[in-house]
Structure formats: C-alpha cells, structure tokens
N, C-alpha and C positions, 0 to 999 in steps of 0.2 A: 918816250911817252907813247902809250896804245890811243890816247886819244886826249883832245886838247881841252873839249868844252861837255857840257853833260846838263842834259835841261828833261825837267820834265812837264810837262804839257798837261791843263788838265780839259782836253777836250781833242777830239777828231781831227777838224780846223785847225787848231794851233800847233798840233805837230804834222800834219803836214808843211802847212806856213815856215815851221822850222824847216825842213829836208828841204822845200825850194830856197831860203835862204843860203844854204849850203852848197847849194848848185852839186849833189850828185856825192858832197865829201863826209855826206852824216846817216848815217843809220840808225832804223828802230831797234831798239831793243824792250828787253821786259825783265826774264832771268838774268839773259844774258849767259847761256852757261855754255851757249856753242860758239857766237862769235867771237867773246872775248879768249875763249881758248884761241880759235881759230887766230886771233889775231897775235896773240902771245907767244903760237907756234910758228908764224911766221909762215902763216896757209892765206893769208889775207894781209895787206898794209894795215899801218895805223892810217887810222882816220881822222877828222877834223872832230867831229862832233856826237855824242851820242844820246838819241831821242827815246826816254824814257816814256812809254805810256803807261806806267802801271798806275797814276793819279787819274786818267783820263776817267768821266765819270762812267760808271756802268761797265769800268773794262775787267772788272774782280767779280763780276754776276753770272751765275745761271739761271736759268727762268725760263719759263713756257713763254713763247708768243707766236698768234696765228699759227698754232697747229706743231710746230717747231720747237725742241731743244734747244735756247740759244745759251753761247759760252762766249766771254767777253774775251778779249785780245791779253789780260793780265790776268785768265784763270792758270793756277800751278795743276801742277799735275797732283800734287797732295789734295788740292781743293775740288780736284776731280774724283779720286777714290774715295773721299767722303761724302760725296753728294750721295744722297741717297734718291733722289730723283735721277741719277744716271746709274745708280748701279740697280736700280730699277727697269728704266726704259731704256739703259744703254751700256748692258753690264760688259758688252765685249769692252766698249772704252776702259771704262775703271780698271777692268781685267789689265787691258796695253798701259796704260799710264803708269798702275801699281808695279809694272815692273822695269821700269825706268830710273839709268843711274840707282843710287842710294837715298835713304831719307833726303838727308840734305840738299840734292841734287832736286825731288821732286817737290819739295819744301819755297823753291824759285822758278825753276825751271816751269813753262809754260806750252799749252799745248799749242797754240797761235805759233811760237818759235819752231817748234818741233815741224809744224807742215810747212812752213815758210825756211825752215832749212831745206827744205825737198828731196830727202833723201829717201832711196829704194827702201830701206830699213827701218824706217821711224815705226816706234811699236803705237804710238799714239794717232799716227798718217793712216797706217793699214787698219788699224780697228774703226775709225773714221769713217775711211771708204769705204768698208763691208757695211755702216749704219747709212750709205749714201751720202754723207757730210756733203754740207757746200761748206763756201769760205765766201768771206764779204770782204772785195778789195775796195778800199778809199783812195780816190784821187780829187783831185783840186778838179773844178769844171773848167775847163777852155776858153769857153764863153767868161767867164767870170772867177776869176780866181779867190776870188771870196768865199762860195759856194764850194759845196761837196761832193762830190758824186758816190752814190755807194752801189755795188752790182756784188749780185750771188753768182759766185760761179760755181757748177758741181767740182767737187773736192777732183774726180779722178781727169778731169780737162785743165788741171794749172799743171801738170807737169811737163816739161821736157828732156830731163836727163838730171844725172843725177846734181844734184844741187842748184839746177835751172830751174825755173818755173815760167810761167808768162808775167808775174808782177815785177814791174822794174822798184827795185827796194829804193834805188834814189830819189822816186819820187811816190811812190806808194806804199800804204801799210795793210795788215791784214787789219782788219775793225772787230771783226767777231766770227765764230761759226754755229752751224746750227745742223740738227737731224732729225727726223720725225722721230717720235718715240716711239715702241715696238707695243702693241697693245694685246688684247688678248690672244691665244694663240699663237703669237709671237716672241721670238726668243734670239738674242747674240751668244755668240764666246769668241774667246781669244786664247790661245796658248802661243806659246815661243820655247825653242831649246836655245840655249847659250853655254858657253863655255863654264865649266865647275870651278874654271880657276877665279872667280871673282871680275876675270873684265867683261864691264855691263857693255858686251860686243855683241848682239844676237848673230845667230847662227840662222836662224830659220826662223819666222815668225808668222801668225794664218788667224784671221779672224773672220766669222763668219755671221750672219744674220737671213735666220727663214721663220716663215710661217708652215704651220702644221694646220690642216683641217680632217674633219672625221665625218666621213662620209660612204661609209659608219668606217669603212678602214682609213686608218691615217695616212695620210698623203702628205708631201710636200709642196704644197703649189706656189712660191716663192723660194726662192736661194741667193744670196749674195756670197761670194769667197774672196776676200783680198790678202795678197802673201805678198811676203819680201824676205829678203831679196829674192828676189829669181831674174829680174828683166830691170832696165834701168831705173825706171820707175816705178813706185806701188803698183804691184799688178791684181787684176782681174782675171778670177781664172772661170772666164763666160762660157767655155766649152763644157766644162763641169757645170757650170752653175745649169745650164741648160741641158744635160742628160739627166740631173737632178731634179729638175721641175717635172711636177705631176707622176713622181714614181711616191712607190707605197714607204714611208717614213720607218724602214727596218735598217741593219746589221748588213744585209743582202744588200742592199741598194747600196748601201757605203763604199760596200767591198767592188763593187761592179764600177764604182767611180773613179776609184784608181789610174786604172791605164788611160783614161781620160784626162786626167789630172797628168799624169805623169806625159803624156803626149804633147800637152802646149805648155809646160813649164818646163823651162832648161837653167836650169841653175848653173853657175861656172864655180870651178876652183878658184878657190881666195887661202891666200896665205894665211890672212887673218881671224878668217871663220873656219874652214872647212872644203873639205875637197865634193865637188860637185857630186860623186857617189855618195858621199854621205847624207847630202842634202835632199836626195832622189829619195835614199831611204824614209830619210825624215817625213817626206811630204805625206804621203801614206799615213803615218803616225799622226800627224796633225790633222790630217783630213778627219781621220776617222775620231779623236778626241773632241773635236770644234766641232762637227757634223752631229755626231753623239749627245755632247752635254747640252748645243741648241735644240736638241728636239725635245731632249728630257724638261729643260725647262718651260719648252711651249706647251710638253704636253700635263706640265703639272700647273 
C-alpha cells in the first residue's frame, strides 16, 4: 500500500491538526502527480496518511487582494492558463504552467505542489520567481496549538537544494501564493526548450519580467530573469538583471547581455537533458526570446 488513510480537510486548521496527528507520517497533497509517483517509484516510502487540501475553502481561487495576485494551494495549472486575470498581469506564469506535463497532468496538478516540490526546473517555480512570487507557509502557533500562523516568505529564500526547501512538510503546508500584477509599461514571458521526443523533461527554461519607460528613448528601468536549471535551485540571474537596468530597451542591449549571462550561469551535463554546451548555447537563445517579447509587450 502507498498509503494507509486519505482525509480531506476543509480548512487551514484542520489539515494541519491532521499532519500533527500523524506525528511527521502524513503528507499534503493536492494533484498529487509528483509524490505519488515519487512514492510508486520507490524515491520516497509509503506513508501513513494523505492530506488532501483541494476542499479547504478558498484553496481553488484567484483573486486580487491588497495589491497582490493571490492563488490558492488547489489552483491546477489548467486553472492557471485560463485565468485571464494572470495571463493578463502574469502571462510569463500561464506561459510556464501551459507547458507542463500534458492536459491531464495540468487538469490536477497544482502550482502550490510544483514550488513545494523545489526543484531547479519547475517551469511554474521560475516563472514565479521572475513575477517576484512569495509563498504563504501555515504552521500551528506554539503558543497555542489551536491558532495558525501564516508568513509570506519571498518565493526565491524557501530554497535549499534541490528538493529542500525551509518548510518542514511534516508539519507545514504551503496555504497560498501571490505577485504583484505587472501594470502599465510592464510586461513577463517565459519560454523553455525541451526534448522533441515528448518527455515533459525541460532542458532549459528562462522567464523574465521588466518595465520599459520612454523618456522619450525607451529604457529599461526594472529587469527580473529566473532560469533553471542551471544552479541547484531556481536561479536569479542578478548580474544580468543589473547590466540590464537603465540601458536603452533595443536588440543591442540584448546582444551585449550575453557574456554576462553566460559568466554567472554554469550549467552542467545531465544525461537526462542535455550536455552543459548545449545549454550555454541555449541561454543566449532564451535571453534574447524572453527579453524580446517582454519589451514588445510593455511597449504595446
């Protein structure tokens, strides 16, 4: 058996309450499309119990509040490429999501699971972190185990390596995420190369988010770039992002960002993906597509 008990919760509080019942042998789930492989493969034990929050209330919404995109802990990744409110104010997301797995796979699968897997590669993690994303971890309060605690932490400080994070999953969940939305003169994207042979394994993936102003030449006076893989965890590539601010929003500037790029990303050989020359190549390609279509969009 992959697991013995299977409960769903329809609140914050009561699935937590479950995971300390279980003292450390029960896991959130939602899709479920990465642990229960993981545990079928026999990358993870079976476990005692599994905590469904896709009832909790509020955890299937997206919605504006104070300022913020917020996405509940049971939004799909299908529910995300339709939002038109994100492929509005946060089209790199939709961009990363929509290309995720297969229908079916995006049809359950959740973004909440996706960054709480914590892996270098998640296409819906890096499109995240290029919008700034936080993550809201719930824990039970100390003081009172009744009560809740909720904290935003920025999306690119939960990582530690690949599949680490700082939330201990035994007794904490992710509750929700959120991003400012990108407003005028601002603009995302996302692209990824992956294998032609159908396995949804990316190879390279790069999502960016800037602001353009015209003054009267267009300039770029914000850049964000999140790639993966390249470094264990979603990386930020801040050297670029910062030889990019305040240069004139052209073709030339793109091209001059390169060896930048290429200077603090070191990709490795993976059997799986790709030999680290090829991904060198790649970067260049990505920079300049994601750099590109965000300007085009800010500036229309």
């Amino acid at each position: 058996m992959l697991w013995q008990d299977y409960h769903l919760p329809t609140s914050v509080s009561e699935a937590l309450s479950l995971l300390a019942d279980y003292h450390g042998e029960a896991r959130v789930v939602a899709g479920g499309t990465d642990l229960i492989l993981e545990i079928q493969q026999g990358h993870r034990p079976p476990i005692k119990a599994l905590v469904d929050v896709t009832r909790i209330a509020g955890a299937n919404e997206i919605h504006h509040d104070s300022g913020y995109i917020v996405i509940g802990c049971g939004v799909t990744h299908a529910q995300i490429v339709e939002s038109a409110l994100i492929r509005q104010h946060g089209t790199a997301l939709a961009e990363g999501c929509g290309v995720i797995g297969g229908p079916q796979v995006r049809n359950v699968a959740t973004l909440a699971g996706n960054v709480a897997h914590a892996l270098p590669a998640g296409d819906g993690t890096i499109s995240l972190l290029a919008l700034s994303g936080e993550v809201q971890i719930a824990r039970r309060k100390m003081q009172d185990v009744n009560e809740i605690d909720l904290e935003w932490i920025p999306l690119e400080k939960l990582y530690l390596g690949p599949g680490k994070s700082l939330m201990d999953s035994t007794c904490e969940m992710i509750s929700a995420l959120r991003f400012v939305p990108t407003s005028e003169g601002e603009a995302s994207a996302f692209a990824r190369i992956m294998r032609p042979q159908g396995v949804a394994l990316p190879i390279l993936g790069m999502a960016t988010r800037l602001t353009v102003e015209r003054h009267p030449q267009a300039v770029l006076t914000s850049v964000r770039i999140a790639i993966g893989p390249v470094a264990p965890t979603p990386y930020r590539a801040c050297a670029t992002e910062e030889f990019l601010r305040n240069k004139p929003a052209t073709d030339e500037t793109i091209e001059a960002a390169i060896p930048i790029l290429l200077g603090e990303c070191h990709p490795r050989t993976s059997a799986h993906r790709s030999t680290a020359e090829y991904r060198r190549e790649m970067l260049s390609v990505l920079l300049k597509q994601t750099i590109g279509t965000a300007i085009g969009r800010a500036m229309a």
